[in-house]
BAFI-431491 format. One record per residue (C-alpha): residue in one letter; x, z, y. Coordinates in steps of 0.25 Angstrom, whole numbers. Layout:
<pts>
<A; <X; Z; Y>>
...
</pts>
This chain:
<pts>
<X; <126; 48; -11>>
<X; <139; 49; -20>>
<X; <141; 50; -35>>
<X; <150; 62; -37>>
<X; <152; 63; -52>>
<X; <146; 58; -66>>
<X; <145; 66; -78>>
<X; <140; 59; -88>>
<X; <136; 69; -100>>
<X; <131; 55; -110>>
<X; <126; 41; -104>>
<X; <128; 28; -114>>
<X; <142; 27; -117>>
<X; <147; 37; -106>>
<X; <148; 53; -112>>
<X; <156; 65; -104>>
<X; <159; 56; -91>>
<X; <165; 61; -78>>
<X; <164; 53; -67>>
<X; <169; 58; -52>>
<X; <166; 47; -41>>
<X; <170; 48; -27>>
<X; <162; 46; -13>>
<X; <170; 33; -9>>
<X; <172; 21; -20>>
<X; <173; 23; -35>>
<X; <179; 13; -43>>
<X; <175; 16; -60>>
<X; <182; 7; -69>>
<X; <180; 4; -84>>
<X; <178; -8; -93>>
<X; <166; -14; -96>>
<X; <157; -4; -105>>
<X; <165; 6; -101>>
<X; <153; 14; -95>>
<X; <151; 8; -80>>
<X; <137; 5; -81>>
<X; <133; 17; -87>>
<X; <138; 25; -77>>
<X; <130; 18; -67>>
<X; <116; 20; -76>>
<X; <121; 36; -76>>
<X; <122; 36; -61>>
<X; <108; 28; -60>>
<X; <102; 38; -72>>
<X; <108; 50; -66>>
<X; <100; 48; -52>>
<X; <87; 43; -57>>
<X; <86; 43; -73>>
<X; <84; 34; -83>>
<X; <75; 19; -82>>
<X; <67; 15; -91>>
<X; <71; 5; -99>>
<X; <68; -13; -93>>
<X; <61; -20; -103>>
<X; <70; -23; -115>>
<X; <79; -13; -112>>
<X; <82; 3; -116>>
<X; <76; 13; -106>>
<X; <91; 18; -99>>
<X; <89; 32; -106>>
<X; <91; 26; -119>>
<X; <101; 16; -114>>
<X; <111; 26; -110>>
<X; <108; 37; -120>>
<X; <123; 42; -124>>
<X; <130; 34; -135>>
<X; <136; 45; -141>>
<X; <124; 56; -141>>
<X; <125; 70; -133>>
<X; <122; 73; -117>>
<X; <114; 61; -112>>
<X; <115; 63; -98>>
<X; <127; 68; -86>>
<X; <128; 74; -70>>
<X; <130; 66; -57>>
<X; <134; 73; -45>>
<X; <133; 63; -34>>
<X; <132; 69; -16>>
<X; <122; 65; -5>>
<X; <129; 65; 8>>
<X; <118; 74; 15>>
<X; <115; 84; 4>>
<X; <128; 85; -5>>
<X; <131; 84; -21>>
<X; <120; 84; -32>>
<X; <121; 83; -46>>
<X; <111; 78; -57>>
<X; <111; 81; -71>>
<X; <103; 71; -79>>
<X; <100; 73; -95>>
<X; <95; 59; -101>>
<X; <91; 66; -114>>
<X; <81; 76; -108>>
<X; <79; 69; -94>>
<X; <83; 81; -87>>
<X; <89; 80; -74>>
<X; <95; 91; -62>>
<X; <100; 90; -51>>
<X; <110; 101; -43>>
<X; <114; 101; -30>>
<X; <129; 104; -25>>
<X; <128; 119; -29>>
<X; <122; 116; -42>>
<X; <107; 121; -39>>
<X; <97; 111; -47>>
<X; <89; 106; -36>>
<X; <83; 96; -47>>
<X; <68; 102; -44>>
<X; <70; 100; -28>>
<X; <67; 85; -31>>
<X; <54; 77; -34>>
<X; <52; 74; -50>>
<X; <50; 62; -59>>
<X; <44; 62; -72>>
<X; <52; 53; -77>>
<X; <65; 54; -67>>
<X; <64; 68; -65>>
<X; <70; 74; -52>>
<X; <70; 61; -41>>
<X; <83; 67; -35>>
<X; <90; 54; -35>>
<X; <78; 48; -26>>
<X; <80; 59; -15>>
<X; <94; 60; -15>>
<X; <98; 46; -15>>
<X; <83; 40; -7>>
<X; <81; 29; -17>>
<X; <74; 26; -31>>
<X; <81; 22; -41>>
<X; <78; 6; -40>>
<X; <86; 7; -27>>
<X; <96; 16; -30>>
<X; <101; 7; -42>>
<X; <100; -7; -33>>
<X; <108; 0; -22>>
<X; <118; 8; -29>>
<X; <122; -1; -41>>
<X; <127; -15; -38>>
<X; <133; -20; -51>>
<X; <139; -35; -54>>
<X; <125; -42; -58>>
<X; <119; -34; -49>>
<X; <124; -36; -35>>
<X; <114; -48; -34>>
<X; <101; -42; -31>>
<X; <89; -48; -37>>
<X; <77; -53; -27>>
<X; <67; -42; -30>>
<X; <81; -32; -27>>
<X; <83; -39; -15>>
<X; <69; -37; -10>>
<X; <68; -22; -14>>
<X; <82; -19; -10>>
<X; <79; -25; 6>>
<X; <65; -16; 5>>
<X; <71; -4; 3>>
<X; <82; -5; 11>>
<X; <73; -8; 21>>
<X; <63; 3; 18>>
<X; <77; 11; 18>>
<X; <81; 7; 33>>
<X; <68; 8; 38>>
<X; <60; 22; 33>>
<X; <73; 29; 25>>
<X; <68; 28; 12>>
<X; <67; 16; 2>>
<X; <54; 23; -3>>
<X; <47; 19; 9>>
<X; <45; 5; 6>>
<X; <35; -7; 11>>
<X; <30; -8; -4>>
<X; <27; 8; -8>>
<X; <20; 9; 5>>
<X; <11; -5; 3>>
<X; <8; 1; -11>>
<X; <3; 14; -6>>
<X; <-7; 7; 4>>
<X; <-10; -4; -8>>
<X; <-13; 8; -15>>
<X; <-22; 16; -4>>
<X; <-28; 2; 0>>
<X; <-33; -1; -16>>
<X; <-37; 13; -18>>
<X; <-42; 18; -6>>
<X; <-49; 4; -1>>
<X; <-50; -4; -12>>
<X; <-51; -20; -11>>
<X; <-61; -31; -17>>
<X; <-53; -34; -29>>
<X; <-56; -15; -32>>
<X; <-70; -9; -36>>
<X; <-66; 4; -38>>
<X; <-59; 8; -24>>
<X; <-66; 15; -11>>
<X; <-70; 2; -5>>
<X; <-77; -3; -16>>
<X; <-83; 10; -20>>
<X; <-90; 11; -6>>
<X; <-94; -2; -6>>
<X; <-100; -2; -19>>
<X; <-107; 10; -16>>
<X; <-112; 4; -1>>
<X; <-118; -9; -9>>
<X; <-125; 1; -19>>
<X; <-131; 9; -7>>
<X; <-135; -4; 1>>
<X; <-142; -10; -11>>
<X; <-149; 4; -14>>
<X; <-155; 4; 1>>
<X; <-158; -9; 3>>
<X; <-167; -5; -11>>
<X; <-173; 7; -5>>
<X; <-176; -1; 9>>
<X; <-184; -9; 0>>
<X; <-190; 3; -6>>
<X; <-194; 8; 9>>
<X; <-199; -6; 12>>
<X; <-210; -4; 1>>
<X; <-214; 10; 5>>
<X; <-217; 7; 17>>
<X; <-228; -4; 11>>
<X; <-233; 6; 3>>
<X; <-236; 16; 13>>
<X; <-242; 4; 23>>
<X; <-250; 1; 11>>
<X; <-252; 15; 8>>
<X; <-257; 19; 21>>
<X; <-268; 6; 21>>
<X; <-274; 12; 7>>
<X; <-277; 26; 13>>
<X; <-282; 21; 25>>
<X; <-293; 12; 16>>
<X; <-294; 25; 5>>
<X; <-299; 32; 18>>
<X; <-309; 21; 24>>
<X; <-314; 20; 10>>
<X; <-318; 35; 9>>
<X; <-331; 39; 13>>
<X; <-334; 51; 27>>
<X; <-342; 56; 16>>
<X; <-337; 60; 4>>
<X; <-323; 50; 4>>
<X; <-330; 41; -9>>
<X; <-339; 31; -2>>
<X; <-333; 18; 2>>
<X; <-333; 14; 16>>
<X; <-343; 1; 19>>
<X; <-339; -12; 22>>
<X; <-342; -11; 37>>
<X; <-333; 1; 39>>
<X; <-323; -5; 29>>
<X; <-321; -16; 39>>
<X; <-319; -7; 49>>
<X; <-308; 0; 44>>
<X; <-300; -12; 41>>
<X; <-301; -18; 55>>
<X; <-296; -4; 60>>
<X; <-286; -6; 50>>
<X; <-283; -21; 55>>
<X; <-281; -16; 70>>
<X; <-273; -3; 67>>
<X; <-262; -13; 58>>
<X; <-263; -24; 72>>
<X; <-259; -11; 82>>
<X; <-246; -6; 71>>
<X; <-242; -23; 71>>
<X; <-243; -22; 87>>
<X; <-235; -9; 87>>
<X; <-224; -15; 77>>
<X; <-224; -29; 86>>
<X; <-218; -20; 97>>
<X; <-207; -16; 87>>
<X; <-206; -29; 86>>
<X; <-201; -38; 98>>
<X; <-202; -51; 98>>
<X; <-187; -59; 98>>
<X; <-183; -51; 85>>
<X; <-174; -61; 80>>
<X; <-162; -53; 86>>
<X; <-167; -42; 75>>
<X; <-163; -52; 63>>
<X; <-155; -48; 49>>
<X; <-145; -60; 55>>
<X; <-143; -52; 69>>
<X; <-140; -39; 63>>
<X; <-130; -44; 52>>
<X; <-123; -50; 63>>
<X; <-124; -37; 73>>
<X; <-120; -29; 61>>
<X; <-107; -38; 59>>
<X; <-104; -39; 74>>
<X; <-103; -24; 74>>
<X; <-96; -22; 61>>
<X; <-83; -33; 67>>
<X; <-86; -24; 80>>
<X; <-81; -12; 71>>
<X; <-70; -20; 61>>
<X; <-64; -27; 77>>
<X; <-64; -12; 83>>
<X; <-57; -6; 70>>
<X; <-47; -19; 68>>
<X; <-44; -17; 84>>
<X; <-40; -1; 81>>
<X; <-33; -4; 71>>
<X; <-25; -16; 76>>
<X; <-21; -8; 89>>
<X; <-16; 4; 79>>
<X; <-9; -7; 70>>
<X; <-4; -14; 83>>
<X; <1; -1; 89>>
<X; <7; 1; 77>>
<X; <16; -11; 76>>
<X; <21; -11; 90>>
<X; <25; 4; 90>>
<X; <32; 2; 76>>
<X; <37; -10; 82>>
<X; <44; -3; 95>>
<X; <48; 8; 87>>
<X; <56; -3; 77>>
<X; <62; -8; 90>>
<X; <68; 4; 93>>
<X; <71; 12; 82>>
<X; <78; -1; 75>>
<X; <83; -12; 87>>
<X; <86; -20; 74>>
<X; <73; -23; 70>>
<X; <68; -26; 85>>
<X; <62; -41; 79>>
<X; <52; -32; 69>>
<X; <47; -23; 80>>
<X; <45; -34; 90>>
<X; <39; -41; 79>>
<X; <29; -28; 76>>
<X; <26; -26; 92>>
<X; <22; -41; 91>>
<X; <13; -38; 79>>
<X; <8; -27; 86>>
<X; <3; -35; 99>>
<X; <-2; -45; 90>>
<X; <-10; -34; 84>>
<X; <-16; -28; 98>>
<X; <-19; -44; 103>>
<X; <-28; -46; 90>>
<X; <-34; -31; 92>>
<X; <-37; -39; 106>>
<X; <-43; -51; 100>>
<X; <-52; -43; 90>>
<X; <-57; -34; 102>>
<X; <-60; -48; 109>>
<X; <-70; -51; 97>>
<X; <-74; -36; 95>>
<X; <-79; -37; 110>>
<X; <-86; -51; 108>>
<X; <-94; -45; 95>>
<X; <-97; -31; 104>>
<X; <-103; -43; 115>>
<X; <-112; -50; 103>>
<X; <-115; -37; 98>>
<X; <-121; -32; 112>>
<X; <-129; -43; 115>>
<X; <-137; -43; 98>>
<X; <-139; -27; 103>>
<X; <-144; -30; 118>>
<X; <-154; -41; 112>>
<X; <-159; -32; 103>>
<X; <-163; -21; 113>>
<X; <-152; -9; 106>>
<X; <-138; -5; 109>>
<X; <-131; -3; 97>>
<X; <-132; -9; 81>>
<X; <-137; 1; 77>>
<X; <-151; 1; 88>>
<X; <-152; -14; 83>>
<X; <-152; -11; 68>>
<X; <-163; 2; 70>>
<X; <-170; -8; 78>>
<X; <-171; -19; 68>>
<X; <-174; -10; 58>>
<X; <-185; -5; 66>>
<X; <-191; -18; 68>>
<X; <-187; -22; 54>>
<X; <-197; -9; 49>>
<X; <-205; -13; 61>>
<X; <-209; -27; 56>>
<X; <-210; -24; 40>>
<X; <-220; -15; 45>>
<X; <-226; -25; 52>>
<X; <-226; -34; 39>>
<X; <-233; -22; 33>>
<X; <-244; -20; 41>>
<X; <-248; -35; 42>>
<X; <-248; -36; 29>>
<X; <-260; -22; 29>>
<X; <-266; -30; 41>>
<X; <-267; -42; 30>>
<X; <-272; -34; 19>>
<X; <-282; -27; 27>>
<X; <-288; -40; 33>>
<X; <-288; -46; 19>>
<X; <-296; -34; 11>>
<X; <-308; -37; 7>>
<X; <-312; -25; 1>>
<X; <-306; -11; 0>>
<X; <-300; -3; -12>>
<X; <-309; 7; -19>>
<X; <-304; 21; -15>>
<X; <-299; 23; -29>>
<X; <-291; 10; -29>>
<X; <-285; 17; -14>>
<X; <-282; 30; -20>>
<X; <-274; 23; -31>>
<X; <-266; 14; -24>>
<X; <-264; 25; -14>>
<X; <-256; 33; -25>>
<X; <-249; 23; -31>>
<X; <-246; 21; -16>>
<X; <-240; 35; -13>>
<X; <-234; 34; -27>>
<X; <-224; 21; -24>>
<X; <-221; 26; -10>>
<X; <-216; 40; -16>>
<X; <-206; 33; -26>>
<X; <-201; 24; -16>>
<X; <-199; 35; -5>>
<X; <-191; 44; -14>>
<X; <-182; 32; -16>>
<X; <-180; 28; 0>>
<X; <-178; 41; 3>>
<X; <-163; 38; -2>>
<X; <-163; 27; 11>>
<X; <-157; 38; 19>>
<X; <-147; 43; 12>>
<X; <-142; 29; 6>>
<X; <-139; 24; 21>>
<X; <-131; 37; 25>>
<X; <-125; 35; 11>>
<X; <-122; 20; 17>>
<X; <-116; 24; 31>>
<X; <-106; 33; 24>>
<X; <-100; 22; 13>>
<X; <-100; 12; 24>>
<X; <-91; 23; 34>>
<X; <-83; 24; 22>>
<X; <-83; 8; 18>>
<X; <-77; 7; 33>>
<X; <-66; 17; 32>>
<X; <-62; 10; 19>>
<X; <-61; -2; 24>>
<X; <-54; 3; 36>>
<X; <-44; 10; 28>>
<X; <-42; -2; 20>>
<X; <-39; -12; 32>>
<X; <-29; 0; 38>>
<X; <-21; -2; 24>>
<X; <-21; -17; 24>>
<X; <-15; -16; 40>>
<X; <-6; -6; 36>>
<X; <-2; -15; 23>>
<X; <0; -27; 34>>
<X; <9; -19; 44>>
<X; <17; -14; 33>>
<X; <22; -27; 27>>
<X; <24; -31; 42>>
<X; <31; -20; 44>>
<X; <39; -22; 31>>
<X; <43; -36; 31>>
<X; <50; -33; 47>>
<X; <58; -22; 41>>
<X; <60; -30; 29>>
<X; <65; -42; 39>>
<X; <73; -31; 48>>
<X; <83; -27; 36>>
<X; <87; -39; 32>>
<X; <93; -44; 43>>
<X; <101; -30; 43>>
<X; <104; -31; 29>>
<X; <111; -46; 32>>
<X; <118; -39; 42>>
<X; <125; -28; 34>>
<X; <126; -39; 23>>
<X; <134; -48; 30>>
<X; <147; -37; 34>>
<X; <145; -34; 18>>
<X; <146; -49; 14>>
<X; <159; -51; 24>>
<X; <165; -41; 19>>
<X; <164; -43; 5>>
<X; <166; -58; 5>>
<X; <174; -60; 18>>
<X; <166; -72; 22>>
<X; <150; -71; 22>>
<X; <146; -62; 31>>
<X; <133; -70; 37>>
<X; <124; -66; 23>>
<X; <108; -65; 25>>
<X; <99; -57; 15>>
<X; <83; -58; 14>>
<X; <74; -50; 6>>
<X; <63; -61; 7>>
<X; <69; -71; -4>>
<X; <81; -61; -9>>
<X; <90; -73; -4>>
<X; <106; -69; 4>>
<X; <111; -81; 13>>
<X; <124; -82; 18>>
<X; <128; -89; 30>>
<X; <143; -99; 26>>
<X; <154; -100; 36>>
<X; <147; -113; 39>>
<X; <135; -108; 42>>
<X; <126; -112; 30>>
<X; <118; -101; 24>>
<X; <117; -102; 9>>
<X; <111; -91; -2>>
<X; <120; -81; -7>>
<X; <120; -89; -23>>
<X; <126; -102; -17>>
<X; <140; -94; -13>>
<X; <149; -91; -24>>
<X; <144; -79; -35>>
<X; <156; -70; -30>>
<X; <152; -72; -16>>
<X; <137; -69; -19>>
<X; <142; -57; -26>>
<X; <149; -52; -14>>
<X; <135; -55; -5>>
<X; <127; -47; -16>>
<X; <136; -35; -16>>
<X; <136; -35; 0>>
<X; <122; -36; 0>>
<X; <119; -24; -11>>
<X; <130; -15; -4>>
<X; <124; -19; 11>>
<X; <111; -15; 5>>
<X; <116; -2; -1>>
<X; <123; 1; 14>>
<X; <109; 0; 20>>
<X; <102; 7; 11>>
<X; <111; 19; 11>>
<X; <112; 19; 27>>
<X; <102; 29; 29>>
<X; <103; 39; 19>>
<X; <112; 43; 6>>
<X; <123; 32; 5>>
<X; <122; 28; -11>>
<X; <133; 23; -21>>
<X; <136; 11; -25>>
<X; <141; 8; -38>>
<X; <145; -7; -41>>
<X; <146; -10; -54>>
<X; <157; -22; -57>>
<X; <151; -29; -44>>
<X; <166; -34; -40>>
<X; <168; -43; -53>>
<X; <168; -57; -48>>
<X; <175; -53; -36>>
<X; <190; -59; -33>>
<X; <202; -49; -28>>
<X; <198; -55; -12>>
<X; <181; -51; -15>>
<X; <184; -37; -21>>
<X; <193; -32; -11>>
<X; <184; -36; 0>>
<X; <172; -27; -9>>
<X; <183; -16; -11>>
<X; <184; -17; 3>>
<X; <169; -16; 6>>
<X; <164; -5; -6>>
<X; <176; 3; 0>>
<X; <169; 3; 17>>
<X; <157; 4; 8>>
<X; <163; 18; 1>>
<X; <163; 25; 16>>
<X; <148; 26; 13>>
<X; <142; 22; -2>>
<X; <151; 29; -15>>
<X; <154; 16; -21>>
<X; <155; 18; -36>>
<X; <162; 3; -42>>
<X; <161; 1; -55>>
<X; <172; -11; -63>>
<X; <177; -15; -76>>
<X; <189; -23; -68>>
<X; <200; -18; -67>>
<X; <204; -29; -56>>
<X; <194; -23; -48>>
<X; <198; -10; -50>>
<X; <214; -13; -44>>
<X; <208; -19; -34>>
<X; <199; -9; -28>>
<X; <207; 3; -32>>
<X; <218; -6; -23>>
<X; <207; -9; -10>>
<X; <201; 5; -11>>
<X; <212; 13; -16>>
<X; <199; 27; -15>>
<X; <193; 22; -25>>
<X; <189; 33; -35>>
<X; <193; 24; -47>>
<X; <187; 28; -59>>
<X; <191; 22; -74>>
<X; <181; 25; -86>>
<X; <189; 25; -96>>
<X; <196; 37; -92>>
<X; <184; 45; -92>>
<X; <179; 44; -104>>
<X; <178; 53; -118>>
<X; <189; 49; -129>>
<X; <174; 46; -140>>
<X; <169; 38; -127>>
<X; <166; 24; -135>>
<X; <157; 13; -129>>
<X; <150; 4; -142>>
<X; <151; -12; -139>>
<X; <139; -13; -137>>
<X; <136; -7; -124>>
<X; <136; -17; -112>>
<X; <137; -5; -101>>
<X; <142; -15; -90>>
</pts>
């Protein structure tokens, strides 16, 4: 991208400027206060509007409002090298902006919009924010070092750049949307409002509510055992004759030892539902067939997914070894991680068949062939021997009556009877419907958790994957550094960078390796600036070259050190505009002499006879 021309209408101290700039190195010239910085916040404002104000400080709108009143605004026409020229037209005072492309049409509505930036044409056109644009296009005196946090971001991007084409792709965007899905469509222990808690809420509801209503059902069956044992004595004690004469004593007896034998054939009948060696039936048993064949089910999913995951890797491995030789260490590295994954797959299969072994023989023992037979059956014999229970417990109470109820006391009970076993039927009736209501949240409980693990091993394999990529453009970066270094200083050319602790080594002509802030501040100045125009290099390899304005960056340098950067910003030129900013006029002979193409550009020429600038602005 190049800056064409300015045409600042009113910005601070700057009113009815013109500014023509050319493709290769512009030189703009003019005393301290004379507007240099200003021009660079234009530039910035032009592209991506005004910040808000830091805390302390004046928003930039009311920073730069014009002095002298009027137009609070301008044009810039700058060119992209695959679509042509472009010109935006920005008002401060009514934040309206548009934008024209070289025949003059306003295309301003072709771009995606911002409430509070408006058209986002700067973002398309250039392919960075605005954090990025101003840490790679404007490299100023105090700024050429870069702090440890712009250290960081500036290696991530640049490797997000190399690596997908676009700075927005990054490591840390994509975590926060799987953080995001993870907390909102899983939800964790520290949540009670997310789908996982929900469901498991409403699953520990549903089990307490059954295991109330099991209880319930428990008790009718009493009620109709005892139920059945009071018609059977309201119909002995009714008379052949006219149903209201008691039976005697003799045929009385009779009854209850018909009774007795007819309860000892239903115990003979249950003890046949009930073998002998039971104890393979015990609560203890089932939990632990249960477990056995939940870790049967988790070790088949782990082992899916870790063949998947494993597959995965080594692909993305192979495929990092031959699209980009240079990074062959992080792909062998992902095969091996792969492998490592189908050998653990292995050893979980080992335990799965193990379990699958145990499992078999509780099922063979038990007489059935799945968990499922082994659970009907306990229950069976479970129902089986709490009927047992109930009918020795009649046996009991017939042997121990002594005399029978009257047949009004039979009737009453019978109805209060009936009466208690209605209520408590229309109640259990919900059994049903509770475990169907059951089997569904616990499906749903499964595909949560399911989804949940698959984010967490995708949140793993992306921070893998990150920090290899992270650890492959570094070493690139310290290569393109050290031509940088040589040429601008004429004697490091071995100089390391790292992200990890934001620390720049260079290796001496003796071989020891020191920091960068044990060599002289001028020499440290020359690394810094090598290392932020390496860094605009790479980032502009792979799409629209950007400018680069440096603002008084030459300022401790001696006659021998600036015409080695004249030098350099002029190889520089064949590929970035370099727009170079100075208040020296030493600097200025000199790089007029070195690069005699220079566009030179002094602003005291260009500005209006009434142009005053008050003391106390600090523009630069």
């Amino acid at each position: 991208m190049k800056l064409q021309r300015l045409v600042i209408s009113g910005y601070g101290g700057l009113k009815n400027i013109k500014l023509e700039l050319e493709d290769g190195i512009n030189i703009i010239y003019g005393p301290n206060e004379s507007g240099k910085s200003t021009i660079q916040a234009f530039i910035r404002a032009m592209f991506f509007g005004h910040r808000r104000g830091r805390a302390g400080l004046p928003a930039e709108k009311e920073r730069f409002m014009p002095w002298s009143g009027g137009e609070y605004g301008g044009v810039l026409d700058y060119g992209l090298s695959a679509s042509g020229k472009y010109r935006v037209w920005r008002d401060f005072n009514t934040g309206k902006v548009k934008v024209f492309d070289s025949a003059l049409n306003d295309i301003t509505d072709t771009f995606s919009h911002s409430r509070g930036m408006g058209p986002l044409f700067a973002e398309e056109h250039l392919g960075v924010d605005f954090d990025l644009f101003v840490k790679t296009c404007f490299i100023n005196q105090l700024g050429v070092r870069l702090e440890e946090n712009g250290m960081k971001g500036l290696v991530e991007r640049l490797a997000n750049i190399l690596e997908t084409g676009s700075e927005r792709s990054s490591y840390t965007r994509a975590k926060e949307v799987l953080e995001k899905m993870l907390l909102e469509e899983v939800g964790s222990e520290r949540t009670s409002e997310r789908p996982l808690n929900k469901v498991q809420e409403s699953i520990k509801k549903l089990e307490a509510e059954r295991r109330h209503l099991e209880g319930r059902l428990k008790r009718v069956l009493e009620l109709e055992m005892t139920l059945r044992n009071c018609k059977e004595q309201e119909r002995k004690l009714l008379t052949e004759t006219d149903g209201t004469q008691i039976l005697d004593n003799e045929k009385e007896t009779q009854e209850l030892q018909y009774q007795l034998e007819q309860k000892k054939r239903e115990l003979a009948e249950l003890d046949s539902i009930i073998p002998a060696g039971t104890a393979i039936f015990d609560d203890e048993v089932a939990e632990s067939l249960t477990d056995m064949q939940q870790r049967i089910l988790r070790l088949g999913r782990i082992g899916h997914m870790l063949t998947a995951g494993s597959t995965f890797i080594i692909l993305a491995g192979a495929a990092l070894m031959v699209v980009l030789p240079e990074f062959l260490a992080a792909g062998l590295a992902s095969c091996f991680i792969g492998l490592l994954g189908f050998l653990y797959r292995k050893w979980k299969h080992v335990e799965m068949s193990r379990l699958q072994e145990e499992l078999s023989d509780i099922l063979d023992a038990a007489g059935v062939y799945s968990v499922n037979q082994y659970v009907e059956k306990k229950r069976d014999m479970s129902f089986a021997a709490e009927k047992k229970a109930l009918i020795t417990e009649s046996i009991n109470l017939i042997r121990s009556q002594a005399s029978t109820e009257t047949g009004r006391d039979l009737q009453l009970r019978i109805k209060e009877l009936e009466t208690e076993i209605k209520v408590l039927t229309e109640d259990t009736s919900k059994l049903a419907s509770i475990e169907e209501e059951l089997l569904l949240l616990q499906s749903r409980k499964t595909e949560i958790e399911e989804l949940g693990y698959c984010i967490r091993k995708s949140l793993e394999l992306m921070e893998e994957s990150c920090k290899e990529l992270k650890e492959g453009i570094e070493p690139h970066l310290s290569g393109t550094l050290c031509e940088a270094s040589q040429r601008l200083t004429g004697r490091y050319n071995d100089v390391r960078v790292s992200s990890g602790d934001s620390d720049i080594r260079v290796s001496l002509q003796n071989g020891k390796v020191v920091s960068l802030p044990f060599l002289s501040d001028g020499t440290a100045d020359q690394i810094y600036l090598a290392l932020r125009l390496t860094m605009a290099g790479m980032l502009s390899a792979s799409r629209e070259p950007l400018p680069l304005m440096l603002d008084e960056v030459f300022s401790q340098y001696d006659d021998e050190r600036l015409r080695m950067a004249a030098a350099y910003i002029r190889d520089m030129s064949a590929h970035h505009q370099i727009i170079l900013f100075t208040c020296r006029e030493h600097e200025l002979e000199v790089m007029s002499r070195e690069i005699p193409q220079a566009n030179i550009v002094r602003l005291s020429r260009l500005f209006a006879k009434e142009y005053e600038v008050p003391e106390s602005d600090n523009e630069d």
